[in-house]
C-alpha positions as CSV (number, residue, x, y, z in Angstrom):
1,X,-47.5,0.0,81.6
2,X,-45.6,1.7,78.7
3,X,-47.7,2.2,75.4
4,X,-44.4,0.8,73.3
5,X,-46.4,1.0,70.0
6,X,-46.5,4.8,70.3
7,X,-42.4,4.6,71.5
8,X,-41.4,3.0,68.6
9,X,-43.9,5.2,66.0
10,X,-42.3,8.7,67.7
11,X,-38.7,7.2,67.9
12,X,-39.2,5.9,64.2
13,X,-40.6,9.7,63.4
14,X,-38.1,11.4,65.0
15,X,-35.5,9.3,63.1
16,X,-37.1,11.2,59.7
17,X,-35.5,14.3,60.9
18,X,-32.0,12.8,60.9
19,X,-32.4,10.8,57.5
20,X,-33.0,14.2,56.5
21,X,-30.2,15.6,57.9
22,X,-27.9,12.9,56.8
23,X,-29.3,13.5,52.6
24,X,-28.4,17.4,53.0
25,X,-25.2,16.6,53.7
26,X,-25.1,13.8,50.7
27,X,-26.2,16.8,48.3
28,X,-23.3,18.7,49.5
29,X,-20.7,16.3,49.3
30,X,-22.0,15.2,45.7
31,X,-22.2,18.9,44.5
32,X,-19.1,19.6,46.2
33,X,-16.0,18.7,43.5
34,X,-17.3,15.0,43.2
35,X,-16.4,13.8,46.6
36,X,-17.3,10.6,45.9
37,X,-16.3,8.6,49.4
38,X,-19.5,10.6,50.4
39,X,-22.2,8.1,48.4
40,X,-20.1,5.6,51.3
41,X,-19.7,8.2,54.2
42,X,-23.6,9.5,54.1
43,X,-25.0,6.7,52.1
44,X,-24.8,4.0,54.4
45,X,-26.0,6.2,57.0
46,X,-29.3,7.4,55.1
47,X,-30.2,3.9,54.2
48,X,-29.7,2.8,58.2
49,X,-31.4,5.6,59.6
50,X,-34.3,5.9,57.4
51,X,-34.8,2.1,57.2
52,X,-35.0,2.1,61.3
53,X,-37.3,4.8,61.1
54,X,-40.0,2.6,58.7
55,X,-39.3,-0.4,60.8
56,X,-39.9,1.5,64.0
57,X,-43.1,4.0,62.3
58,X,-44.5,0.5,61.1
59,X,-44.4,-1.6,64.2
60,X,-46.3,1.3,65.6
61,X,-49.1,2.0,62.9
62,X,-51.7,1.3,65.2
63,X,-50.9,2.8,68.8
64,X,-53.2,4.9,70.8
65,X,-52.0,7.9,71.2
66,X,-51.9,7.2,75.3
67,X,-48.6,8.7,76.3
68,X,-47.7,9.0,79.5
69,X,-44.8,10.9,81.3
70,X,-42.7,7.7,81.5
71,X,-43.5,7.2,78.1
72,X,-41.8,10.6,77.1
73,X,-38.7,10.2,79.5
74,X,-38.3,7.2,77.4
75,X,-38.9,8.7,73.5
76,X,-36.3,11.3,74.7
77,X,-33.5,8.9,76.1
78,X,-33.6,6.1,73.1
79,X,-34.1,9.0,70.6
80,X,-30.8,10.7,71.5
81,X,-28.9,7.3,72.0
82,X,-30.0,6.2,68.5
83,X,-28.9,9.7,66.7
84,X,-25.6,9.4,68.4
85,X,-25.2,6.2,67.4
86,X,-26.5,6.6,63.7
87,X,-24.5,10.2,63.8
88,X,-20.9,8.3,64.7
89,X,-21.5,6.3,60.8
90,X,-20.0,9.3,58.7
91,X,-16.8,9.7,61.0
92,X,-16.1,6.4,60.5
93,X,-17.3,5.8,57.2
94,X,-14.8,8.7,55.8
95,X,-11.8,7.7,57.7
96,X,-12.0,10.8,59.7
97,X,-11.3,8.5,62.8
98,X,-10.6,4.9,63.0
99,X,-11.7,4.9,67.2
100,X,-15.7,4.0,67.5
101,X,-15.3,5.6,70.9
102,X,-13.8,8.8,69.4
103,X,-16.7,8.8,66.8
104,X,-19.0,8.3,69.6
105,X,-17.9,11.3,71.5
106,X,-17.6,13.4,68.3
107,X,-21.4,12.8,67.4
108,X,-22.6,13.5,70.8
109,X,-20.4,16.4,71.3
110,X,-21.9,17.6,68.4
111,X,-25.9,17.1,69.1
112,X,-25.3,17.7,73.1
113,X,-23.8,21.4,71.1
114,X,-20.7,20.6,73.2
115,X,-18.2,21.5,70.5
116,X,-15.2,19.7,72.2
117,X,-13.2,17.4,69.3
118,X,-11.0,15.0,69.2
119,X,-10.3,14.7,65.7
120,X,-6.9,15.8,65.0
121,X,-7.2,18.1,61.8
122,X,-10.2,19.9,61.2
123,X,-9.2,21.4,57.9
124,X,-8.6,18.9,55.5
125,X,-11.9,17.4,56.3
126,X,-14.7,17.7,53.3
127,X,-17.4,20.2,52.8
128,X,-20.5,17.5,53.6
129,X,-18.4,16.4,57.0
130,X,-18.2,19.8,58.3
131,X,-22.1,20.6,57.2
132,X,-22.7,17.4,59.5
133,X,-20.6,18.7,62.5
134,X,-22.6,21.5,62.3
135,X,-25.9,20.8,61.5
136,X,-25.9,18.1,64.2
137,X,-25.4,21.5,66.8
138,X,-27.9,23.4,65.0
139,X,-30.4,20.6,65.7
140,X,-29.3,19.3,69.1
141,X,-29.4,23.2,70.6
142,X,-33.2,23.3,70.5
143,X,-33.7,19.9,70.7
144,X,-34.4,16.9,68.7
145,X,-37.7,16.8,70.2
146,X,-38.5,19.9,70.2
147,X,-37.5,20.2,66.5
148,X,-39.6,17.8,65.5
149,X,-42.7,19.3,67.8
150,X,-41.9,22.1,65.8
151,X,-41.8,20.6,62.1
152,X,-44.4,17.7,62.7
153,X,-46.7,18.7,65.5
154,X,-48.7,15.3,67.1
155,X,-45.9,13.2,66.3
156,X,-48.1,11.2,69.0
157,X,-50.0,11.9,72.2
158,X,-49.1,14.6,74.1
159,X,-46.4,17.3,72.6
160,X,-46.2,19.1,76.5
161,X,-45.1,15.2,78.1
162,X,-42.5,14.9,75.4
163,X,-40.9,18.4,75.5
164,X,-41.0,18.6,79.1
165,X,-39.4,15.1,78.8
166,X,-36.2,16.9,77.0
167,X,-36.2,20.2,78.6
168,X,-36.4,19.9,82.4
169,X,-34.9,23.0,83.2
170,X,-36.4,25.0,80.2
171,X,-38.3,28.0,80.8
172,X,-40.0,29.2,77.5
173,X,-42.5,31.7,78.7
174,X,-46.2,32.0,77.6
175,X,-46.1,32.7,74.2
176,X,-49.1,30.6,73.4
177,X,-51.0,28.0,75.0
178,X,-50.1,25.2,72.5
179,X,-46.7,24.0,72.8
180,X,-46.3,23.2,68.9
181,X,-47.4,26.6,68.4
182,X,-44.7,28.0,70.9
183,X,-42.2,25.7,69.1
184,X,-42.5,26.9,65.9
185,X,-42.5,30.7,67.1
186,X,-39.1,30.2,68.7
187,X,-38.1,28.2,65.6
188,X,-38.5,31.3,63.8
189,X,-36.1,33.2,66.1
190,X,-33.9,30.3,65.8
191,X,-33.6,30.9,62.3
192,X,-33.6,34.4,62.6
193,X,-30.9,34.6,64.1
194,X,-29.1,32.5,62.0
195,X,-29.8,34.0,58.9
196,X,-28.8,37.6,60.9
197,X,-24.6,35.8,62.4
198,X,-24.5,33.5,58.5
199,X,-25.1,37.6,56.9
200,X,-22.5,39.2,59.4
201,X,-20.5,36.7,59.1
202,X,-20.3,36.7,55.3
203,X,-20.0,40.6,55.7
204,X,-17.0,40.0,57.9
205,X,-15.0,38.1,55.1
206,X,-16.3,34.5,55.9
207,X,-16.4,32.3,52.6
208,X,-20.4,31.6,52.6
209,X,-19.7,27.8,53.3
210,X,-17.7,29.0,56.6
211,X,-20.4,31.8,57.5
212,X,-23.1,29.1,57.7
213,X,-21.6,26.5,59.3
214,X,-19.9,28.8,62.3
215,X,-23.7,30.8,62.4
216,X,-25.2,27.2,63.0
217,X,-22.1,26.3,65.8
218,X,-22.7,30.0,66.8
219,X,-26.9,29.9,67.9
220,X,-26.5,26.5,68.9
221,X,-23.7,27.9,71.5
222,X,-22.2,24.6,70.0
223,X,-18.3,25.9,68.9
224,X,-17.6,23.4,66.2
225,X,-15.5,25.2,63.7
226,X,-14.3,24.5,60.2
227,X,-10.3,25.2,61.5
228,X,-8.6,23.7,63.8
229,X,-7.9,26.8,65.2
230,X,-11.4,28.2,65.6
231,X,-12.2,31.7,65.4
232,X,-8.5,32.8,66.1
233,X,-7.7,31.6,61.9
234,X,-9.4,34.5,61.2
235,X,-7.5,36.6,62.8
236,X,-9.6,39.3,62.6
237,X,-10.8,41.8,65.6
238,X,-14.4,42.7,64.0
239,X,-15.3,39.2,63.8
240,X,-14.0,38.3,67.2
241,X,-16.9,40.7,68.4
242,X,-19.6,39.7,65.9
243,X,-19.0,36.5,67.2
244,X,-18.7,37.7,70.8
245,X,-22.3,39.8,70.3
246,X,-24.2,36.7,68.9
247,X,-22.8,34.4,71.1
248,X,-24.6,36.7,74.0
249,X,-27.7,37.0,72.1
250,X,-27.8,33.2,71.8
251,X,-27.6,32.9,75.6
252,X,-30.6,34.8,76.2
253,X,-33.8,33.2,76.7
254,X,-35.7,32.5,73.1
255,X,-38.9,33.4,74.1
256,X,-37.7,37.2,75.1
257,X,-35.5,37.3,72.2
258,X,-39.1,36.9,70.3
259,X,-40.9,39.2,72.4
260,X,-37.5,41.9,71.7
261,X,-37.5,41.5,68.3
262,X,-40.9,39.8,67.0
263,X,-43.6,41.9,69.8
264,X,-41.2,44.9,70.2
265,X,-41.7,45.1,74.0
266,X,-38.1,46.0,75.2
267,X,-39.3,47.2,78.8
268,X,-41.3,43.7,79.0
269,X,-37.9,42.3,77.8
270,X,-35.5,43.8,80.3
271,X,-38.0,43.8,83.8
272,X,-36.7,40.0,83.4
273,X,-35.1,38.8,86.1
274,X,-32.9,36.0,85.1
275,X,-31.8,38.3,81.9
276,X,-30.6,40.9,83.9
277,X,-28.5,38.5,86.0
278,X,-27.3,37.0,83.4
279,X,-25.5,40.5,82.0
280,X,-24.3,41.3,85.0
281,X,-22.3,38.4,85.7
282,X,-21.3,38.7,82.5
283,X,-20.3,41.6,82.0
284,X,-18.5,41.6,85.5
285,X,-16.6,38.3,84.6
286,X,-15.4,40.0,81.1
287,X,-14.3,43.0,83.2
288,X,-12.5,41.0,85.8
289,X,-11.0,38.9,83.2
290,X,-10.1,42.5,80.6
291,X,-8.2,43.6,84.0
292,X,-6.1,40.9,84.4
293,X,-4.8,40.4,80.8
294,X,-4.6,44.4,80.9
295,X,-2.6,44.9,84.1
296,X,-0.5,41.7,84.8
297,X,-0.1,40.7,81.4
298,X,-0.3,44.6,80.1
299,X,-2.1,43.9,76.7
300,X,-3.0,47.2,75.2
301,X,-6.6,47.9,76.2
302,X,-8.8,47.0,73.5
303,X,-7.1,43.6,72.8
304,X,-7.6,43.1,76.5
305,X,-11.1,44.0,76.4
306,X,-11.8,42.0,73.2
307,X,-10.5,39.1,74.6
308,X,-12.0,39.5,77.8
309,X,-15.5,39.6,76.5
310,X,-15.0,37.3,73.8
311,X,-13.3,34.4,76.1
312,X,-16.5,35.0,78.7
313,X,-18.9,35.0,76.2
314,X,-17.7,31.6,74.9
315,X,-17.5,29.3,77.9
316,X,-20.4,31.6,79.9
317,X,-23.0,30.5,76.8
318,X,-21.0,27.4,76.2
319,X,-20.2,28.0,72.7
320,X,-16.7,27.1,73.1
321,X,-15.0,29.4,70.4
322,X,-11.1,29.9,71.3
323,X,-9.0,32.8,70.1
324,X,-6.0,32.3,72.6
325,X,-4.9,30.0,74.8
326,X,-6.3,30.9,78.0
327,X,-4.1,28.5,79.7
328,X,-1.4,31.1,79.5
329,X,-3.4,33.5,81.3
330,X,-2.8,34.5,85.3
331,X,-4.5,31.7,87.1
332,X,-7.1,33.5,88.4
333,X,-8.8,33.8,85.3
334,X,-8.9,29.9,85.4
335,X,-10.8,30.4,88.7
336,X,-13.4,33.1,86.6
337,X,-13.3,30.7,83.7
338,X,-14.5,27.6,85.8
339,X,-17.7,29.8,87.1
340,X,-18.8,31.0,83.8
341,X,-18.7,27.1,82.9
342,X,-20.9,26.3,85.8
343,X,-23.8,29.3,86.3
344,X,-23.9,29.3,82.4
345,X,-26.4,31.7,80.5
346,X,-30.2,32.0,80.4
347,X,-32.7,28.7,80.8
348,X,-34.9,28.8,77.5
349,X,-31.8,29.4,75.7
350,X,-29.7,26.5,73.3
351,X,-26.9,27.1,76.4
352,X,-25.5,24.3,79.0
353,X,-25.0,24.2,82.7
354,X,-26.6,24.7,85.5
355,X,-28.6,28.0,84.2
356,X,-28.6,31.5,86.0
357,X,-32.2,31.1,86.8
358,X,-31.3,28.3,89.3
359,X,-28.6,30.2,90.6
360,X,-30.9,33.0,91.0
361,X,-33.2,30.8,92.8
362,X,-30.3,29.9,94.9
363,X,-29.6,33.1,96.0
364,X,-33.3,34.2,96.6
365,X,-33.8,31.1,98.6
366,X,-30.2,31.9,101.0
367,X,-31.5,35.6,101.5
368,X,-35.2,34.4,102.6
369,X,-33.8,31.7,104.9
370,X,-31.3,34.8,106.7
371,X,-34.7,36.9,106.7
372,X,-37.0,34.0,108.0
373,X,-33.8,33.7,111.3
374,X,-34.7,37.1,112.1
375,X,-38.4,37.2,111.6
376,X,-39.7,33.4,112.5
377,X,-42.8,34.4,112.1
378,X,-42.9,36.3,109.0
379,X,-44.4,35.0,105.6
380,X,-41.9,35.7,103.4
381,X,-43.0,34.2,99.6
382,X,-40.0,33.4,97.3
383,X,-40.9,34.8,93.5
384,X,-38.9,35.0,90.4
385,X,-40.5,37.6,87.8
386,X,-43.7,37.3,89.9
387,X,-43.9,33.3,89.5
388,X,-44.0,31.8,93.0
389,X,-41.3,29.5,93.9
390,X,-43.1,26.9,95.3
391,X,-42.0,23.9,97.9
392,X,-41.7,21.5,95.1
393,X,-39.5,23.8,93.0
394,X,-37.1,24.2,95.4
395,X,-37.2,20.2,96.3
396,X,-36.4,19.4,92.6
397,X,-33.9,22.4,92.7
398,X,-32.0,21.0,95.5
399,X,-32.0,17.2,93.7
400,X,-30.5,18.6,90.6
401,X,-27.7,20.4,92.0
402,X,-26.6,17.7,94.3
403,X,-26.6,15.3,91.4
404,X,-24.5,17.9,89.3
405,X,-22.4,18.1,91.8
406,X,-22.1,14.4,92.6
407,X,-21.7,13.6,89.0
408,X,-18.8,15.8,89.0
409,X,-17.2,14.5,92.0
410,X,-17.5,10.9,90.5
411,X,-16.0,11.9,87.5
412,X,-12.9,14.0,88.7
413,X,-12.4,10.0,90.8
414,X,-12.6,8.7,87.2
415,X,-10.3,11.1,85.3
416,X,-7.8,10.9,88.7
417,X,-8.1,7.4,88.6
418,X,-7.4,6.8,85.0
419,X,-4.2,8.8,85.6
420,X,-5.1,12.7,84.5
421,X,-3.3,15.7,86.7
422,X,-6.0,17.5,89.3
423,X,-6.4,20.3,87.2
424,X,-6.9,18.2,84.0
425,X,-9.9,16.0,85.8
426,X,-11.4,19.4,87.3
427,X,-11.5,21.1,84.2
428,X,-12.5,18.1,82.1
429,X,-15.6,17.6,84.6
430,X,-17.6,20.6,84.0
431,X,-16.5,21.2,81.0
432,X,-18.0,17.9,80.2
433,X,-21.3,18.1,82.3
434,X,-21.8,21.5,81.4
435,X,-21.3,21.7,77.7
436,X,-18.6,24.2,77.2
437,X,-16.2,22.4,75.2
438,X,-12.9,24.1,76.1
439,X,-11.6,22.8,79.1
440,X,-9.0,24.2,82.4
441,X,-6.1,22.2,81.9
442,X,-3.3,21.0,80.4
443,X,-3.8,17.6,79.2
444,X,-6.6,18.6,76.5
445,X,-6.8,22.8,77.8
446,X,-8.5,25.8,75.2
447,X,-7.0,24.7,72.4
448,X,-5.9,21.0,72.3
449,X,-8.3,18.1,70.6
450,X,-9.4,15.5,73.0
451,X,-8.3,12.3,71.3
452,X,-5.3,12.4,73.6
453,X,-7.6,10.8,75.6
454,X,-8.3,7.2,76.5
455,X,-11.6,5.1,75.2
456,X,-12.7,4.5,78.2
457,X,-12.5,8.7,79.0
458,X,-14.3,9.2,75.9
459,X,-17.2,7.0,76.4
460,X,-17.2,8.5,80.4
461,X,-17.0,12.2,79.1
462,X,-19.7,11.3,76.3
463,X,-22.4,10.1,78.9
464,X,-21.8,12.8,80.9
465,X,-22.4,15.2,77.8
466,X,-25.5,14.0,77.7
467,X,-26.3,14.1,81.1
468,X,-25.9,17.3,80.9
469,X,-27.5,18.3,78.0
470,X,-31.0,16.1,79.3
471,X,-30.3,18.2,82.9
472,X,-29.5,14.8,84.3
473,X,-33.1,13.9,85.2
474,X,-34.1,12.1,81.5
475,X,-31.0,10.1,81.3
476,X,-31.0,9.0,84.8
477,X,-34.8,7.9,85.4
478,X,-34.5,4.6,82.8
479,X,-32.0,3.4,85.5
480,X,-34.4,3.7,88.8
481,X,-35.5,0.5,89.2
482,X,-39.1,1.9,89.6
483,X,-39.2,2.9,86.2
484,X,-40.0,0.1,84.9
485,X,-42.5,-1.4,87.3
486,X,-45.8,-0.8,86.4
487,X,-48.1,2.2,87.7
C-alpha cells in the first residue's frame, strides 16, 4: 500500500528546491540590464512551482513518516517528471523555442547533466537563461534527491530508501553512517570543486558570469556552455586543459575525492580499484586517439595531445565540451569515441553510463568463470576493493546491462525507423542513454544542435535521458504491473 501523504509532502518539499532555483535566476535577470521579459520567463514559473509545492506539502501535513522502497522509487520518478516539466516554462516563456517537445528535451537534458541542445543560438540568449541551463546541471549531477537529503535532512521517512531510490548504481563509500551526514560531506566537495574550476576559470580569462556557469556545467560533467561553440570560442590552449583536468577530477568518485583532499589519505585514495581503471582506460583512449590525429592527420604534437585528452575527457565523464569536430577525424577514433561513451567514468561520481565499476565487475566475473573451467572445484570468491561480489550483485548486474543494451537496440529501430542514417541512430543511442551529449554522426554529430530533429525523436531521446540518468531501474519499476498491487 503506498503511504501517498508522505509522496506528496516529499514531492511538494523537493519542489522548494526548484522554486528556489527558479528566484536565483529572477534576481539575475532583474539585476541584469532590466531584462524585463524575465518577471514573464521566471515569474510564472516561481509562482507554479512553489504553489505545487504548498499544495502538495499541505495535502501531506499529516503523514506518517512510513516510507517504503516503493514509496521512494516513486518520490524519485514524479519528482524528476515534475522539474522537467516545471523546468521547460522559462524556454518557452522567453521565446527561446516555440517547440514544447524541444523545451522538454532542453530541461531534461539539462537536469539529466546531458548537455546536448537543440536551441539554435546559444549566445544571444540572457544572463538569467543561461544561469538556468546551468544551474539545472549543477543540481541534477548530484541529484535532486540527494540535494535535498543534503540541504533538508528527514524530508520524510527514510533518507537511505529515497537516495538508493535515485542512485542505483552509486557507490559512495563509508564516510559516515548517516546518509544526510554523507550527503552533506560530498556537498562540500561538490562545491569545492566548483569554487576551485569558477577560480581557474576566471584566471584563464573567463568573464566571471562565464567562469561560473561552465564550473557548474563542468562538475556536473553536464557541457552546457554559454556559446554555441563551447569551449573551442575560447580558443585558448590553457583552458582547453583546465577544462580537460577538472573534467577528470569530476569523474572520480566523490567520496575519494573527499578522502584526497578533505582526510589527506592519497595511498587509501589510489589502492581503489575502480579509480585506477578508470585512468587507465583513460589515459590509453587519449593516447590512442593523440596517435591518430598525430600520425594520419599529422597535427603537431601538443595540439594532438591536447585534443586527444581533452575530446576523451569529455565524452569518457560525459561532460560533452567540443573543441573540434571530431566527425572529421579517422574513423577509428569514432570507434574509441563510442567506448568512452559507454564504460564512462567512476560510479559515485555526477558522470553517465554504464560506470567502470560494472565493467570492472564484468571483467572479474569472465576471468573467474575461465578459472572456475579449469579448477571445478575451486572456491574462487569474486571482490572489488575487498567488498565481496555476491550472487545477487551479479544477478542485478546482468539485468541492468541487458536492459542498457535492449534499450539501445529499441531505440537505434526508432531513430532507423523515423528515417536517420545507421550511424546517426548508433550514435544518437548512447549518446542519449548514456548522457554524453555529443553524438557519432552526421545528422546532429560534435557540434550540431539537435533541433534538426523531429518531436517525436525529442520526446524518445528525452525518456531515454532519463533512463539513463535513474540507471533504468527507477523509471522502469512504475510500469511493472506489480508495482502497484499491494504488498
Amino acid at each position: 500500500m503506498f503511504n501517498f501523504p508522505l509522496i506528496s509532502k516529499a514531492v511538494g518539499m523537493l519542489l522548494f528546491l526548484e522554486t528556489g532555483m527558479l528566484l536565483l535566476c529572477l534576481g539575475v535577470g532583474i539585476a541584469d540590464a532590466g531584462y524585463d521579459a524575465d518577471l514573464l520567463t521566471f515569474g510564472v514559473p516561481v509562482g507554479v512551482s512553489a504553489l505545487l509545492g504548498f499544495l502538495l506539502r499541505h495535502f501531506g501535513r499529516r503523514a506518517e513518516n512510513r516510507l517504503s522502497r516503493r514509496d521512494g522509487y516513486l518520490i524519485v520518478a514524479l519528482t524528476w517528471v515534475t522539474f522537467s516539466l516545471i523546468g521547460t516554462l522559462p524556454f518557452l516563456l522567453s521565446g527561446a523555442t516555440p517547440r514544447l517537445a524541444a523545451a522538454i528535451f532542453e530541461t531534461v537534458s539539462g537536469f539529466t547533466t546531458t548537455g546536448a541542445t537543440c536551441l539554435p543560438e546559444i549566445d544571444p540568449l540572457p544572463q538569467s537563461l543561461l544561469l538556468w541551463r546551468s544551474l539545472t546541471h549543477w543540481i541534477g549531477g548530484m541529484g535532486i534527491v540527494f540535494f535535498t537529503i543534503a540541504v533538508l535532512p528527514h524530508i520524510g521517512g527514510s533518507d537511505l530508501k529515497l537516495f538508493t531510490a535515485e542512485s542505483t548504481g552509486l557507490r559512495t563509500g563509508k564516510l559516515h553512517p548517516r546518509i544526510s551526514t554523507t550527503a552533506r560531506w560530498l556537498l562540500s566537495v561538490y562545491l569545492f570543486l566548483t569554487i576551485s574550476c569558477t577560480s581557474a576559470y576566471f584566471l584563464c580569462g573567463m568573464s566571471f558570469g562565464d567562469a561560473v556557469n561552465h564550473a557548474l556545467s563542468t562538475v556536473s560533467t553536464g557541457g552546457f556552455s554559454t556559446h554555441s561553440a563551447s569551449i573551442a570560442h575560447y580558443q585558448s590552449p590553457l583552458l582547453q586543459w583546465v577544462t580537460t583536468v577538472f573534467m577528470l577530477l569530476s569523474g572520480v568518485n566523490f567520496a575519494l575525492t573527499y578522502l584526497l583532499f578533505i582526510k589527506r589519505r592519497v595511498k587509501d585514495v589510489f589502492r581503489d580499484e575502480e579509480l585506477r581503471f578508470y585512468l587507465r582506460f583513460y589515459f590509453s583512449a587519449s593516447l590512442a586517439i593523440s596517435a591518430t590525429l598525430f600520425f594520419v592527420h599529422h597535427l603537431p604534437l601538443e595540439n594532438a595531445l591536447r585534443s586527444g585528452f581533452f575530446t576523451v575527457a569529455s565524452i569518457q565523464t560525459t561532460t560533452g565540451f567540443t573543441d573540434e569536430n571530431f566527425m572529421l577525424w579517422h574513423p577509428v577514433t569514432w570507434v574509441v569515441l563510442l567506448l568512452c561513451s559507454f564504460v564512462c567514468a567512476c560510479s559515485g561520481s555526477t558522470s553517465g553510463g554504464v560506470k567502470c565499476v560494472r565493467i570492472l565487475m564484468v571483467w572479474k566475473m569472465i576471468r573467474s568463470e575461465l578459472r572456475q573451467m579449469l579448477h571445478p572445484h575451486a572456491v574462487i570468491p569474486l571482490r572489488i576493493q575487498h567488498s565481496l561480489i555476491t550472487p545477487r550483485m551479479g544477478r542485478t548486474l546482468l539485468v541492468f546491462l541487458s536492459l542498457y543494451v535492449l534499450l539501445v537496440i529499441l531505440s537505434i529501430f526508432f531513430f532507423l525507423l523515423s528515417g536517420l542514417p545507421a550511424l546517426d541512430a548508433v550514435g544518437l543511442s548512447f549518446t542519449s542513454i548514456g548522457n554524453v551529449g555529443p553524438a557519432i554522426g552526421y545528422t546532429v554529430g560534435a557540434l550540431g544542435t539537435w533541433d534538426v530533429l523531429s518531436d517525436a525523436q525529442l520526446v524518445w531521446s528525452s525518456l531515454l535521458m532519463l533512463a539513463g540518468r535513474l540507471e533504468i531501474f527507477c523509471l522502469l519499476l512504475p510500469f511493472v504491473p506489480g508495482f502497484w498491487k499491494d504488498e
